[in-house]
KOLFIBA-783111 format. One record per residue (C-alpha): residue number from 1; residue in three letters; x, y negated, z. Coordinates in Angstrom, 3 decimals, m for minus. Each point is the difference from the previous one (the first is absolute). Example, Ala and Ser with C-alpha at 12.3 -4.5 7.8 and 13.67 -1.06 7.14 Angstrom:
<sites>
+-----+------+----------+----------+----------+
| pos | code |     east |    north |       up |
+-----+------+----------+----------+----------+
|   1 |  ALA |   12.300 |    4.500 |    7.800 |
|   2 |  SER |    1.370 |   m3.440 |   m0.660 |
+-----+------+----------+----------+----------+
</sites>
This chain:
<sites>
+-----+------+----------+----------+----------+
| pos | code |     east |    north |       up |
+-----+------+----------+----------+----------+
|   1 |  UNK |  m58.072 |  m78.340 |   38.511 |
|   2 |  UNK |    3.636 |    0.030 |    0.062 |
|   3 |  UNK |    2.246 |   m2.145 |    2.534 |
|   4 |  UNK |    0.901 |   m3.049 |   m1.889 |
|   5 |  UNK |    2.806 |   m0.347 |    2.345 |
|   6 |  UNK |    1.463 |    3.438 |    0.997 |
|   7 |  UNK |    3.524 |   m1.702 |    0.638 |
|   8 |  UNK |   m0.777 |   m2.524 |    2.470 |
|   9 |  UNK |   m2.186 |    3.027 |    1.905 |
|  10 |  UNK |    2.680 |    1.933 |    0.036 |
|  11 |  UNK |    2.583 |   m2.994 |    1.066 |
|  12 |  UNK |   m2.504 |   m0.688 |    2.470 |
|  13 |  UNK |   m0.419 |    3.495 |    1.426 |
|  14 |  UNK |    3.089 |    0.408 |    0.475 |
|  15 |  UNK |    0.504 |   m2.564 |    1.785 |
|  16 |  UNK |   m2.275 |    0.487 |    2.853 |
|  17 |  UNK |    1.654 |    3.697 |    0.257 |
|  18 |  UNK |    3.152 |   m1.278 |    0.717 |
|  19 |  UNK |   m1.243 |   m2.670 |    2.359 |
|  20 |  UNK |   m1.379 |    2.791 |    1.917 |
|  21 |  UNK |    3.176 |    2.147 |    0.544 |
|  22 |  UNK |    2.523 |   m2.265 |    0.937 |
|  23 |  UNK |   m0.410 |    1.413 |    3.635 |
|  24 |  UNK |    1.706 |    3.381 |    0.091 |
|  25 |  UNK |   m2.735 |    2.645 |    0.691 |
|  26 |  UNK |    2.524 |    2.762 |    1.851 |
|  27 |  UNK |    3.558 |    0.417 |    1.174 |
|  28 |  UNK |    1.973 |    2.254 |   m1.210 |
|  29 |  UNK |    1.695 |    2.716 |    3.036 |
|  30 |  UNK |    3.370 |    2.135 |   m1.357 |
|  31 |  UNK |   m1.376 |    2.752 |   m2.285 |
|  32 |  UNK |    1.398 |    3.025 |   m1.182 |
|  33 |  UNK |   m1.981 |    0.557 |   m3.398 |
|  34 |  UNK |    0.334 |    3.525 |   m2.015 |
|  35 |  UNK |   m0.554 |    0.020 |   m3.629 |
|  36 |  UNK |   m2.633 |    3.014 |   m0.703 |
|  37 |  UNK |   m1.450 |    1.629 |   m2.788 |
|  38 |  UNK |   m1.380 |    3.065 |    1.931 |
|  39 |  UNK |   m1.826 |    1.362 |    2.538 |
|  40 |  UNK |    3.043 |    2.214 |    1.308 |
|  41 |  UNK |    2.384 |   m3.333 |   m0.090 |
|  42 |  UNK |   m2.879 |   m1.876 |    1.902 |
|  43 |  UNK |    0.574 |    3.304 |    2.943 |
|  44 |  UNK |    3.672 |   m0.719 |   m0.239 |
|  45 |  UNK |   m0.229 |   m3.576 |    0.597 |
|  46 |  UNK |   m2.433 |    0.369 |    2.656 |
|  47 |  UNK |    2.719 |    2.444 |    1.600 |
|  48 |  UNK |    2.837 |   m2.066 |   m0.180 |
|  49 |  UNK |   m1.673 |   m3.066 |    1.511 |
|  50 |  UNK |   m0.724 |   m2.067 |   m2.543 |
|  51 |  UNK |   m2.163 |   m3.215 |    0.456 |
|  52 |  UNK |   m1.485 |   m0.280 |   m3.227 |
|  53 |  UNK |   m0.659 |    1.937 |   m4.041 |
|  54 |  UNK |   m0.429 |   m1.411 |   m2.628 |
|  55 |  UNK |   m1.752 |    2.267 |   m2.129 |
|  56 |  UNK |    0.684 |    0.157 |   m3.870 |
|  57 |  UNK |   m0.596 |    2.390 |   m3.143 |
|  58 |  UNK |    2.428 |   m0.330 |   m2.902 |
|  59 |  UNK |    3.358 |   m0.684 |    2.067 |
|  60 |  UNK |    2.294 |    0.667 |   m3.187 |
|  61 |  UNK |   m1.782 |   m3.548 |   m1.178 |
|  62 |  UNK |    0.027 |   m1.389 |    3.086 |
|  63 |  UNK |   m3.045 |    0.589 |    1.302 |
|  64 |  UNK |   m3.363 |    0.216 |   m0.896 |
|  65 |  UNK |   m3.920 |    0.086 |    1.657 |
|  66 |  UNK |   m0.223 |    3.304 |    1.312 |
|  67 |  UNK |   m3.530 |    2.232 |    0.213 |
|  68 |  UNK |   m2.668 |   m0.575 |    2.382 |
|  69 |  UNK |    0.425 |    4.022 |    0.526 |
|  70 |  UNK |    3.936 |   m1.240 |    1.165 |
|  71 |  UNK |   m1.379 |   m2.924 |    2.121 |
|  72 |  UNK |   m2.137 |    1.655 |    2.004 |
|  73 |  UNK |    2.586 |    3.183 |    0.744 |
|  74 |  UNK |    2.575 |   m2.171 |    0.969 |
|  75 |  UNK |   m2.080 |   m2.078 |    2.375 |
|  76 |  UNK |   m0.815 |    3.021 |    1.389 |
|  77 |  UNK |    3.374 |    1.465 |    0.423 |
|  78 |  UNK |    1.897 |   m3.320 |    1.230 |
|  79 |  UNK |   m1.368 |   m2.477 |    2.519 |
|  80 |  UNK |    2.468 |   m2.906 |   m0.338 |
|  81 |  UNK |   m0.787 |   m2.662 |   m2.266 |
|  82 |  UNK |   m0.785 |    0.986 |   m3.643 |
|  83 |  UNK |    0.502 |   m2.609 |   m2.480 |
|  84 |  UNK |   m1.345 |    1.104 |   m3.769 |
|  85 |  UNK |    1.860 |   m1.586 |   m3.287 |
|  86 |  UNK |   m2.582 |   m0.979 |   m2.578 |
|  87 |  UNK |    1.463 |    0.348 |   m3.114 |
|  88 |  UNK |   m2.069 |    1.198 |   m3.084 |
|  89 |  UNK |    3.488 |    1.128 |   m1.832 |
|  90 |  UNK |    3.511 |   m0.613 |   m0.307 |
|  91 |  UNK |    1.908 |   m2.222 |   m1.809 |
|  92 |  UNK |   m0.590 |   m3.604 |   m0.143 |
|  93 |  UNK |   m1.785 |   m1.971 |    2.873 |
|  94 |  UNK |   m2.325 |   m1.931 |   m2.969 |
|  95 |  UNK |   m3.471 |    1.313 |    0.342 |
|  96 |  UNK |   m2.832 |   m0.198 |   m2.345 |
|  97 |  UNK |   m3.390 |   m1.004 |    1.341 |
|  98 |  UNK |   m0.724 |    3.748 |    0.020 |
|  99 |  UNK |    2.277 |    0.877 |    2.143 |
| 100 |  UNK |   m0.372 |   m2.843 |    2.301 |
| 101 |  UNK |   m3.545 |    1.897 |    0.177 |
| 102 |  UNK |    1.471 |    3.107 |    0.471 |
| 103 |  UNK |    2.272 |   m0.762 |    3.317 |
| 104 |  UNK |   m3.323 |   m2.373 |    1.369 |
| 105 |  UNK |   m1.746 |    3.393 |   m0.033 |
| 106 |  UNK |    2.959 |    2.250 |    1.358 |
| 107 |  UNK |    0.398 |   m3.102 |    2.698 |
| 108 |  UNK |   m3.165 |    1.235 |    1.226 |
| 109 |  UNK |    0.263 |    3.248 |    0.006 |
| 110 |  UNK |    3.171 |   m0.316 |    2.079 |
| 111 |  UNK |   m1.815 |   m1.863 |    2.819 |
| 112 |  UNK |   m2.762 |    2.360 |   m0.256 |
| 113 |  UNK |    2.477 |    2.885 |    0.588 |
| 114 |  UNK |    1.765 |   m1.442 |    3.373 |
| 115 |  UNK |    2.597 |   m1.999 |   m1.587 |
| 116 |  UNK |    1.619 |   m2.428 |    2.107 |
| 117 |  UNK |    1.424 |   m1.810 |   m2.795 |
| 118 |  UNK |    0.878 |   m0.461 |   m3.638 |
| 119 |  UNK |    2.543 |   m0.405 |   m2.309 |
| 120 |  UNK |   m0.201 |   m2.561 |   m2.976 |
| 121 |  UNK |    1.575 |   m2.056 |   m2.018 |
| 122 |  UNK |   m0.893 |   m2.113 |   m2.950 |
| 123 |  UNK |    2.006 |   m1.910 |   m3.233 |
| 124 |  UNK |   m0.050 |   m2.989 |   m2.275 |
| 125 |  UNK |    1.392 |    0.282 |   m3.404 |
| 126 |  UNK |    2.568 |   m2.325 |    0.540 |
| 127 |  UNK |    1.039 |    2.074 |    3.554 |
| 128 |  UNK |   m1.503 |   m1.644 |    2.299 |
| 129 |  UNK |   m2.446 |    0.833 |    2.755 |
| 130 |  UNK |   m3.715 |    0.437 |   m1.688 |
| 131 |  UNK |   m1.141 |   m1.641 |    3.064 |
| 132 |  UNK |   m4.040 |   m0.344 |   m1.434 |
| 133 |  UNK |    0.172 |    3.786 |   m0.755 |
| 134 |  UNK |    1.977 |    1.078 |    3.743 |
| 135 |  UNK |   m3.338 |   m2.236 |    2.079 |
| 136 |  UNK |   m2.344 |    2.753 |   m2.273 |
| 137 |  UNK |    2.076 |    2.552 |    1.964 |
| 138 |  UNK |    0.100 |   m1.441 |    3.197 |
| 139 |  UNK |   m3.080 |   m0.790 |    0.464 |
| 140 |  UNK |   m1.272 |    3.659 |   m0.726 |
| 141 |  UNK |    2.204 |    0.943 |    2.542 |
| 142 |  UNK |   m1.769 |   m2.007 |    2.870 |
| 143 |  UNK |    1.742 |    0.613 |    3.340 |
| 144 |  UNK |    2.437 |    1.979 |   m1.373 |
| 145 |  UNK |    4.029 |    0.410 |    0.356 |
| 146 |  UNK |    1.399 |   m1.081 |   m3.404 |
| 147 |  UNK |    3.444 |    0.178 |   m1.059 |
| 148 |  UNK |    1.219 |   m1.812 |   m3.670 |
| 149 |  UNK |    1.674 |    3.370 |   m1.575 |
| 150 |  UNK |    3.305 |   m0.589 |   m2.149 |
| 151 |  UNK |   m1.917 |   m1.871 |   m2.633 |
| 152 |  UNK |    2.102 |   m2.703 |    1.751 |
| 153 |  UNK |    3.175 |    1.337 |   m0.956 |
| 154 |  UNK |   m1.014 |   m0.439 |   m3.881 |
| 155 |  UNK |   m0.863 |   m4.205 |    0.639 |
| 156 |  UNK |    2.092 |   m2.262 |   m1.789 |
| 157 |  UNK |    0.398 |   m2.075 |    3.410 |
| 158 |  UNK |    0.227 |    1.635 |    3.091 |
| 159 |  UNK |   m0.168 |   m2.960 |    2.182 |
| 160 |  UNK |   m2.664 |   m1.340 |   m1.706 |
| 161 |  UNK |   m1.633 |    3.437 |   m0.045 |
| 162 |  UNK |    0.336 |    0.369 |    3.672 |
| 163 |  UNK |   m1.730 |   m3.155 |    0.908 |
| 164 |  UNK |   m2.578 |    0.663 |   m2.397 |
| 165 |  UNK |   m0.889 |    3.041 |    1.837 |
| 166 |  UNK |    0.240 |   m0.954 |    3.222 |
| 167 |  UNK |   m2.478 |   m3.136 |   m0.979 |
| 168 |  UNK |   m2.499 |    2.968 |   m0.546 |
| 169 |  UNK |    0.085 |    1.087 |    3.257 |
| 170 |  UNK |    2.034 |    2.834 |   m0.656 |
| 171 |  UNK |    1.861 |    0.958 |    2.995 |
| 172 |  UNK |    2.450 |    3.226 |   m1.541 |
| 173 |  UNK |    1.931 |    0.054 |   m2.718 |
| 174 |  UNK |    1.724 |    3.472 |   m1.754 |
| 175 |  UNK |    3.777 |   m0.885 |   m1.687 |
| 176 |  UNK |    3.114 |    1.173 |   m1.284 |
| 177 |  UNK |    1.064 |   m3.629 |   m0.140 |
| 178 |  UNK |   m0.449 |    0.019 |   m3.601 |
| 179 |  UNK |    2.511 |    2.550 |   m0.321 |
| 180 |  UNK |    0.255 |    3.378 |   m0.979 |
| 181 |  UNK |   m0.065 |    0.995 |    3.314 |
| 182 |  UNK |    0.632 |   m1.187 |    3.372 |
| 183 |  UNK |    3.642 |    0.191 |    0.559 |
| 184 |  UNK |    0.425 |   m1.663 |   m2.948 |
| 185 |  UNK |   m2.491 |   m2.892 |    1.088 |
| 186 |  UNK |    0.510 |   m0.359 |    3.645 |
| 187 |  UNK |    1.347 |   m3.447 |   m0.209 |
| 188 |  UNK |   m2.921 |   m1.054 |   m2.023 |
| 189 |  UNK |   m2.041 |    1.561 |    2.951 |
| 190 |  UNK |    1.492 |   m1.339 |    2.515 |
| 191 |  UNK |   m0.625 |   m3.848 |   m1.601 |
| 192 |  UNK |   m3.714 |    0.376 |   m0.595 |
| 193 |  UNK |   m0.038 |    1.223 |    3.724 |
| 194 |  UNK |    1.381 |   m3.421 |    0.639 |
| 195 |  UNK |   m2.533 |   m1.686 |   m2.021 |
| 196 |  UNK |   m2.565 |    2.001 |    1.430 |
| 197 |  UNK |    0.506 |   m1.355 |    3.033 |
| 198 |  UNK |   m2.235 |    2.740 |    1.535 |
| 199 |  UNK |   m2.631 |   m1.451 |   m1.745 |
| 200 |  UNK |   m0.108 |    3.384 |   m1.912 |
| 201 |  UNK |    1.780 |    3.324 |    0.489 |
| 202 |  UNK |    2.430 |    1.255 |   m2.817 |
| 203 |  UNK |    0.207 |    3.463 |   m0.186 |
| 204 |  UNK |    2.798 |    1.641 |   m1.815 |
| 205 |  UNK |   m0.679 |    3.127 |   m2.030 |
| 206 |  UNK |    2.069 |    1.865 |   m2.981 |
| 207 |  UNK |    2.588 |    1.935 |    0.934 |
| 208 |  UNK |   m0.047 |   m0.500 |    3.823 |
| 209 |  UNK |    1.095 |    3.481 |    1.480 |
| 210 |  UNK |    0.330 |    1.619 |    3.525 |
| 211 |  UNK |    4.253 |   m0.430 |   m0.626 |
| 212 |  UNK |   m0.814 |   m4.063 |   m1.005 |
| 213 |  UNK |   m2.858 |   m1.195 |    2.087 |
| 214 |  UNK |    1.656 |   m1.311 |    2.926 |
| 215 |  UNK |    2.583 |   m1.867 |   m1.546 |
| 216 |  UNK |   m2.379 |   m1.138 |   m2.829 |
| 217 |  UNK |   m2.425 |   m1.519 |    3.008 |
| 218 |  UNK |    2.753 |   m1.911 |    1.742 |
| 219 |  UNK |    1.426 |   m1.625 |   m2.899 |
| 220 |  UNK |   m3.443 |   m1.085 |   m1.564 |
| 221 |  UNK |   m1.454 |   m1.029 |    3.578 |
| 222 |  UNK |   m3.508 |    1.806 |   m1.133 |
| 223 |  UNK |   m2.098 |    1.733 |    2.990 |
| 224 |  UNK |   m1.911 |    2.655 |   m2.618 |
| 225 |  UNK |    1.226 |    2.018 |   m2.610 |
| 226 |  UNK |   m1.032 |    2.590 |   m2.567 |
| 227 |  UNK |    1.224 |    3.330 |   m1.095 |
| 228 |  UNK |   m0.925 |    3.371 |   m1.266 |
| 229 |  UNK |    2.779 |    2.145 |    2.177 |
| 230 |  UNK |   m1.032 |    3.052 |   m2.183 |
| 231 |  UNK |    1.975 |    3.261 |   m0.499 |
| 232 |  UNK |   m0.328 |    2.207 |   m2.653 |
| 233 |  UNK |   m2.432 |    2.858 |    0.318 |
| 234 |  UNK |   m0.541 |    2.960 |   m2.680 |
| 235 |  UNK |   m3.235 |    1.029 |   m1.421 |
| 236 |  UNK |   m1.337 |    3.957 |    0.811 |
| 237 |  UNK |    0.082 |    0.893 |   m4.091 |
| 238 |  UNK |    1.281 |    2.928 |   m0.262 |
| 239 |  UNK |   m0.914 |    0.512 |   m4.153 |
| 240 |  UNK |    1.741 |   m2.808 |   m2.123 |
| 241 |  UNK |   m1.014 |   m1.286 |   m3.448 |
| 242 |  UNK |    4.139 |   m0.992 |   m1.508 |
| 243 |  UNK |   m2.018 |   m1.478 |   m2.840 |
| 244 |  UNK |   m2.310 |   m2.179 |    1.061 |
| 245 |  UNK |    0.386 |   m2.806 |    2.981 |
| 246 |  UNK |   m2.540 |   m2.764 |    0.954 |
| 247 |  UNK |   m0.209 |   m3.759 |   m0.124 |
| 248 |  UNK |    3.645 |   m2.019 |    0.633 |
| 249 |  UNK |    1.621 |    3.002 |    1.468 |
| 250 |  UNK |    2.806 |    1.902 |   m1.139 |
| 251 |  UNK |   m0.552 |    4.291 |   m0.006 |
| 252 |  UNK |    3.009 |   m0.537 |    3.042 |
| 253 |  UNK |   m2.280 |   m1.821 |    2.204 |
| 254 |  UNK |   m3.393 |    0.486 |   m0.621 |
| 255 |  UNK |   m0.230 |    2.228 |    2.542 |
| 256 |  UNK |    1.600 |   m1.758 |    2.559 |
| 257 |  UNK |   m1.410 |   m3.206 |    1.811 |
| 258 |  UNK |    0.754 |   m1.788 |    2.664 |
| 259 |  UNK |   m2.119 |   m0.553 |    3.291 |
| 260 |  UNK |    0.731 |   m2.575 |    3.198 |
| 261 |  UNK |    2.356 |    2.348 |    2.371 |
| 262 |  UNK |   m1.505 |   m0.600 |    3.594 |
| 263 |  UNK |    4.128 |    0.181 |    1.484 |
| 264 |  UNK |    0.624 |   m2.698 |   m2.640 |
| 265 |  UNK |   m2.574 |   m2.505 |    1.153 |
| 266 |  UNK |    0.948 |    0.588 |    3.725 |
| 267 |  UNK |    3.665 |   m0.920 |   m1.016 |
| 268 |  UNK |   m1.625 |   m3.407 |   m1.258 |
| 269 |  UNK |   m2.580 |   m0.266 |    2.583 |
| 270 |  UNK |    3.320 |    0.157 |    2.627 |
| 271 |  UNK |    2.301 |   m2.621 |   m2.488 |
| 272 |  UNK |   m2.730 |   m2.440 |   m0.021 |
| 273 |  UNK |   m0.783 |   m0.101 |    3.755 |
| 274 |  UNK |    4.086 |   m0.133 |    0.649 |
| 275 |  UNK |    0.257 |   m3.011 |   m3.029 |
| 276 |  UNK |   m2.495 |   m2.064 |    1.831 |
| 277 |  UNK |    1.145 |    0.772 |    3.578 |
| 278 |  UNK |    3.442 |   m1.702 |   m0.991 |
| 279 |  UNK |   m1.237 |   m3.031 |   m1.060 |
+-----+------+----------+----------+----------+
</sites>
């Protein structure tokens, strides 16, 4: 028989979630987090004394669910904390029932693989925080770490957005500051650090780099921050088809890509100890 009152269920379930999590379940310590999309990245990062990965396929969209194959050789490779995006595509952060299917499933395979945490992130129509569809994916994730990705740079409200989140027990949040990237939103930062009010941690991320970290972390007053501090590295392909080149990439860079450069994230690693010491 179907629920004559699927509304007032769903009013009422959420409800009780958020009544649960209004006492924050961790504290967040300084973190240096790499951006990855490889096992050889997750080696640099590991080299260059990074904190954390967050591992993603599909960077050129901003990051997509990788493989369980990827999962499971980069928990093996780095031994820091490995956060997982869960993101069945690019694109928009609207997602059809199917998909909401899809990242449940790819939530637990990401615990099953060592995961400490996950990456999600979910939409209204309107642009605002799909809050029904983001308890789904929190509750899958159990005891995990979960940070809100930069869905929250696309909400129509970022204050509103921000409380939202943090009424879910969310304890991390990913930005630009609604921005492009960073630079360009650190003032925006820096205010929904205020409003935080270390309730939850923002995170900047877009366009940080080893030559900007420092100065972007003192002005926005964050204690974690994001980055991919890749170099470029050249494929061994020796034969060359002038013709013919794959996906979004141009024949002048398809065989070129660019992996996290282990002296890079030790230049962060250093910047964000010496930010934080001044303070």
């Amino acid at each position: 028989m179907a629920d004559p009152c699927p509304g007032s269920r769903q009013r009422a379930r959420l409800a009780s979630f958020l009544l649960a999590t209004t006492v924050p379940r961790w504290k967040m310590p300084p973190m240096l987090e790499i951006c990855i999309d490889s096992v050889a990245s997750a080696k640099a990062a590991a080299e260059g004394g990074a904190d954390r990965v967050e591992l993603c396929a599909g960077l050129p969209e901003g990051g997509t669910t990788p493989s369980a194959g990827m999962i499971r050789a980069v928990r093996s490779a780095f031994s820091g904390g490995l956060m997982v995006i869960i993101r069945p595509r690019g694109y928009d952060f609207l997602f059809s029932e199917e998909e909401m299917e899809i990242m449940l499933e790819d939530i637990r395979v990401a615990r099953s693989l060592g995961a400490d945490g996950v990456v999600i992130g979910c939409l209204t129509s309107e642009g605002r925080v799909d809050k029904e569809r983001v308890i789904r994916l929190i509750e899958a994730a159990g005891p995990l770490d979960i940070t809100f990705h930069r869905a929250f740079d696309m909400t129509r409200d970022m204050g509103e957005a921000l409380e939202d989140i943090i009424g879910l027990g969310i304890r991390r949040i990913l930005s630009s500051g609604g921005q492009p990237d960073v630079p360009a939103g650190a003032c925006r930062i820096a205010s929904l650090v205020k409003q935080a009010a270390g309730r939850a941690s923002i995170m900047p991320g877009g366009g940080v780099t080893e030559l900007n970290l420092g100065d972007l972390v003192r002005a926005t007053g964050v204690d974690e921050i994001h980055l991919s501090a890749r170099s470029s590295v050249r494929g061994g392909m020796t034969f060359f088809n002038p013709g013919c080149y794959m996906g979004s990439f141009t024949k002048d860079d398809e065989y070129n890509w660019r992996e996290a450069d282990p002296a890079k994230v030790r230049i962060c690693k250093d910047a964000l100890n010496a930010a934080l010491a001044a303070r």
